[in-house]
C-alpha positions as CSV (number, residue, x, y, z in Angstrom):
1,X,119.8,110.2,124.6
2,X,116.3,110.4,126.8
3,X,115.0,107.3,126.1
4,X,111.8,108.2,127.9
5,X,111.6,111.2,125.8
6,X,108.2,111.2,123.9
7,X,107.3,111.1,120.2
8,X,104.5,112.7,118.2
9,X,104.8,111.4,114.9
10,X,101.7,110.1,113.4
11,X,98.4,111.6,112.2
12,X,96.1,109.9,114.8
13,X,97.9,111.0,117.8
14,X,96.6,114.2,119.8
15,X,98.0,113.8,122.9
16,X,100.6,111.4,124.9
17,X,98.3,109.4,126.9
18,X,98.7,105.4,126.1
19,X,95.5,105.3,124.1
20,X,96.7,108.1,122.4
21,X,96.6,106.2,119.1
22,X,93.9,103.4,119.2
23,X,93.6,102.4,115.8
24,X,97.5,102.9,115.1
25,X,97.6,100.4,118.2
26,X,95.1,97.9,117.1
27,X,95.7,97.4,113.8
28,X,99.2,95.7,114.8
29,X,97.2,92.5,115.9
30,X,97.4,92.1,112.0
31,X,101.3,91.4,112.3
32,X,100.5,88.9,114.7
33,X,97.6,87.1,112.7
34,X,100.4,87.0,109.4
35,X,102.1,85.4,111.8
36,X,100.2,82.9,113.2
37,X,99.0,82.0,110.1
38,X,101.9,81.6,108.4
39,X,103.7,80.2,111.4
40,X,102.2,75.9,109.8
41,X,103.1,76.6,106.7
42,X,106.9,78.2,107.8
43,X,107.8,75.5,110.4
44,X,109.2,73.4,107.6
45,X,112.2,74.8,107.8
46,X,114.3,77.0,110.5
47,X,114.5,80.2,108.3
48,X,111.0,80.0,108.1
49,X,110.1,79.7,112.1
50,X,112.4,82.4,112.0
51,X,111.2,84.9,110.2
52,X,107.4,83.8,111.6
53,X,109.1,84.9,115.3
54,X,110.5,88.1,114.1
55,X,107.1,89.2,112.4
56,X,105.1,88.2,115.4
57,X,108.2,90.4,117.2
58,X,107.4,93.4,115.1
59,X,104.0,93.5,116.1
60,X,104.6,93.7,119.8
61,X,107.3,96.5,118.9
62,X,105.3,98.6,117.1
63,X,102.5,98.0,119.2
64,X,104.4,99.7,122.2
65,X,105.8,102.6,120.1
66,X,102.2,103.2,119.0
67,X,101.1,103.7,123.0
68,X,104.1,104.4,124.7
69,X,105.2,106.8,121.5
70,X,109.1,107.0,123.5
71,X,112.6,106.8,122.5
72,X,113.0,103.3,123.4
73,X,109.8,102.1,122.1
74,X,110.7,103.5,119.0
75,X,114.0,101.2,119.0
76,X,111.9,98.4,120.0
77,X,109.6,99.5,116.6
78,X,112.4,99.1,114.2
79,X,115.1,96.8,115.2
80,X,112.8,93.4,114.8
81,X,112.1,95.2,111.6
82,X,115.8,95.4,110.3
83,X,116.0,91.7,111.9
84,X,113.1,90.7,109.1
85,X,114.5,92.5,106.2
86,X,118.9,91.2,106.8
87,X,117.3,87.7,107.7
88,X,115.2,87.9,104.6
89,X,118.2,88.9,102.3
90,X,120.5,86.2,104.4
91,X,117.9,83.4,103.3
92,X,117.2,84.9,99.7
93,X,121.1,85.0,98.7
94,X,121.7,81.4,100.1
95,X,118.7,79.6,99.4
96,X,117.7,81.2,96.5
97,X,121.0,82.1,94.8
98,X,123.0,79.0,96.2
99,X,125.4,81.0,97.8
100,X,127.7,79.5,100.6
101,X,126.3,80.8,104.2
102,X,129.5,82.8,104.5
103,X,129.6,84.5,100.9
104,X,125.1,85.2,102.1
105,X,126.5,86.9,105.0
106,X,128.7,89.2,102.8
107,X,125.8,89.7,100.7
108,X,123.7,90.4,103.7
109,X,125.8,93.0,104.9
110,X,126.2,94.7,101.6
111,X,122.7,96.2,102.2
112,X,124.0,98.6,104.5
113,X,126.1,100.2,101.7
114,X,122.9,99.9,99.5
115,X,120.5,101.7,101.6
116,X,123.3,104.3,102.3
117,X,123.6,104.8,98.6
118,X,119.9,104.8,97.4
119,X,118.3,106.6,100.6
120,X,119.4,110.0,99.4
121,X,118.0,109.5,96.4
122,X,114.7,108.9,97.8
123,X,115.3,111.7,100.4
124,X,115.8,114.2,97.4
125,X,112.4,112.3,95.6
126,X,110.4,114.1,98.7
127,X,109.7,110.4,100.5
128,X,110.5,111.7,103.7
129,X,111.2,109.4,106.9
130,X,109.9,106.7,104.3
131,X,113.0,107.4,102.2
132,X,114.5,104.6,104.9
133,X,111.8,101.9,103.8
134,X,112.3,102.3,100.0
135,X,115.5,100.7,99.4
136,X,113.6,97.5,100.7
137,X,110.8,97.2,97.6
138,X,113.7,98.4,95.2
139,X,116.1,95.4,95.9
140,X,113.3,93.0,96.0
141,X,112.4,94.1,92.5
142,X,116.1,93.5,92.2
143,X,115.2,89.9,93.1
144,X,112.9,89.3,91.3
145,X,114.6,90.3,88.1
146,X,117.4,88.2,88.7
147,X,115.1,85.3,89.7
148,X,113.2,85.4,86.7
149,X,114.5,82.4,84.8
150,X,115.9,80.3,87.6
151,X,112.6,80.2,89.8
152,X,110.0,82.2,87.6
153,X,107.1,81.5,90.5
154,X,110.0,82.4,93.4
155,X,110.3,85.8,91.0
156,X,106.9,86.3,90.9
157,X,105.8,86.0,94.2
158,X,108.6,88.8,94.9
159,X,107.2,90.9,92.2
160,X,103.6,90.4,94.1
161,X,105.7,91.6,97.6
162,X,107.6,94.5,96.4
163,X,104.3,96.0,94.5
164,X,102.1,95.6,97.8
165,X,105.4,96.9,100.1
166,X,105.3,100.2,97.5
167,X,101.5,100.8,98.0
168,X,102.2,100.3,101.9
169,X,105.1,102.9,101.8
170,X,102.6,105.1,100.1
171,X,99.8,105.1,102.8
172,X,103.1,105.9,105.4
173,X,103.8,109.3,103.4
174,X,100.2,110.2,103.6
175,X,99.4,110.0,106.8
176,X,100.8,113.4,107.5
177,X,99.2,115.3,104.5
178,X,95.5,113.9,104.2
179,X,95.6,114.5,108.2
180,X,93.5,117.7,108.5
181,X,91.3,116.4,106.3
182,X,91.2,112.5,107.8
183,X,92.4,112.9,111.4
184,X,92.4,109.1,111.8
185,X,95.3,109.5,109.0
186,X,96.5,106.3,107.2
187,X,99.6,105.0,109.2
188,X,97.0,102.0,109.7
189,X,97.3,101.2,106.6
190,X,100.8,100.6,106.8
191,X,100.4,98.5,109.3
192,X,97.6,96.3,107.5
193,X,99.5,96.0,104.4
194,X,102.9,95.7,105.8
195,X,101.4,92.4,107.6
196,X,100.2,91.1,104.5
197,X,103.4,91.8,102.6
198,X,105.9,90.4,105.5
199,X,103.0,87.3,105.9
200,X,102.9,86.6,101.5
201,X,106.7,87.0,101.5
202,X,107.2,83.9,104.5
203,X,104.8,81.9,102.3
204,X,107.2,82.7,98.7
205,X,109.6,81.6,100.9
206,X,108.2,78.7,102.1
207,X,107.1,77.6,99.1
208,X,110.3,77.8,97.3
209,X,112.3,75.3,100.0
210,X,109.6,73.1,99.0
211,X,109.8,73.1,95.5
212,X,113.7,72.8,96.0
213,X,112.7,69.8,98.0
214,X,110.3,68.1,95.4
215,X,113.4,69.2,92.9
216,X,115.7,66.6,94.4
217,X,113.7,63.7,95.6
C-alpha cells in the first residue's frame, strides 16, 4: 500500500492542499474540548483517564486525515477510534456486567464477530462507508436493554448515547448527497456530535463507578 497516496472523500474538499478542508479540520477541536472537559470528572478512575486520552487521540487523528487526506492519516483517523469503542466494551462488560477482566476480554473481542455479522446488513440498508459505524449504536442499545433493571440511570444514559451516535451517523451519510446543493457538506457535523456522544458516554461512565462506589461504603 502507498501510504502517501491521497484521499478525496468528503463533501468540503476541492482540492489536496492542507487547508483543503477547513471546517472538516476545525471542528475536531471539539474532540478535544469533550476531552478536556471530561478529563476532572474521568480521572477517578483509570478506565476513565483512559478513554479521556483516546478521545483527545482521535481528535489529533482525524484532524490530520482532514489536512493531510493520505493513506496513513487515514489509519491514524480510525485506529484511536476502534481503541475508544473495544476499551468502551472492555469497561462496560466488566464494570457494568461484573464480569471477570479475562471473561470482559472475551466479550471484548466478540465484537469483531458482531460487526462482521451486522455490517452487511447495514451495507445492503444503503449506509454506505457508515455501514462500519452502525454496529456501534446497535450494541449500545443492546446495553442499554440489558441494563435496564440493574442500573436504570447507567441504561439510560446509554439510550441518550446510542440516539445522539445514530443522528451523528446520519449527518456522515449526507455529506455526500446534500453536497451540490451545500458544498460545505455535513461531515462537520459528525464530528460535533460524535464529540458530544464519545464526551456524555465518559461522563455515564463516570458516573456509574461512582454510584458503584456510594453502593458499598
Amino acid at each position: 500500500m502507498d501510504w502517501t497516496q491521497q484521499i478525496d472523500g468528503y463533501c468540503e474538499r476541492v482540492d489536496f492542499s492542507f487547508w483543503a478542508e477547513p471546517v472538516n479540520a476545525l471542528t475536531n477541536a471539539a474532540f478535544l474540548i469533550a476531552a478536556l472537559y471530561v478529563w476532572p470528572r474521568a480521572k477517578a478512575t483509570p478506565m476513565g483517564r483512559a478513554l479521556a486520552v483516546i478521545l483527545f487521540v482521535i481528535g489529533l487523528g482525524s484532524f490530520a486525515f482532514h489536512t493531510f487526506a493520505t493513506q496513513w492519516a487515514s489509519l491514524a483517523d480510525v485506529l484511536p477510534i476502534v481503541a475508544f469503542i473495544l476499551a468502551y466494551i472492555f469497561a462496560a462488560h466488566r464494570d457494568y456486567f461484573g464480569l471477570s477482566s479475562l471473561r470482559a476480554v472475551f466479550a471484548t473481542v466478540l465484537f469483531f464477530p458482531f460487526a462482521a455479522v451486522t455490517i452487511p446488513v447495514f451495507v445492503a440498508l444503503g449506509m454506505g462507508s457508515s455501514s462500519a459505524y452502525a454496529p456501534v449504536p446497535l450494541l449500545i442499545f443492546i446495553y442499554a436493554y440489558l441494563l435496564r433493571r440493574r442500573a436504570p440511570a447507567t441504561a439510560r444514559g446509554l439510550a441518550v448515547g446510542a440516539v445522539i451516535l445514530c443522528g451523528s451517523i446520519a449527518l456522515r451519510m449526507a455529506d455526500a448527497p446534500v453536497c451540490d446543493g451545500f458544498p460545505l457538506g455535513t461531515h462537520f457535523a459528525w464530528h460535533i456530535l460524535n464529540a458530544l456522544m464519545l464526551g456524555h458516554m465518559i461522563r455515564v461512565y463516570g458516573a456509574h463507578m461512582l454510584e458503584g462506589r456510594r453502593a458499598t461504603r
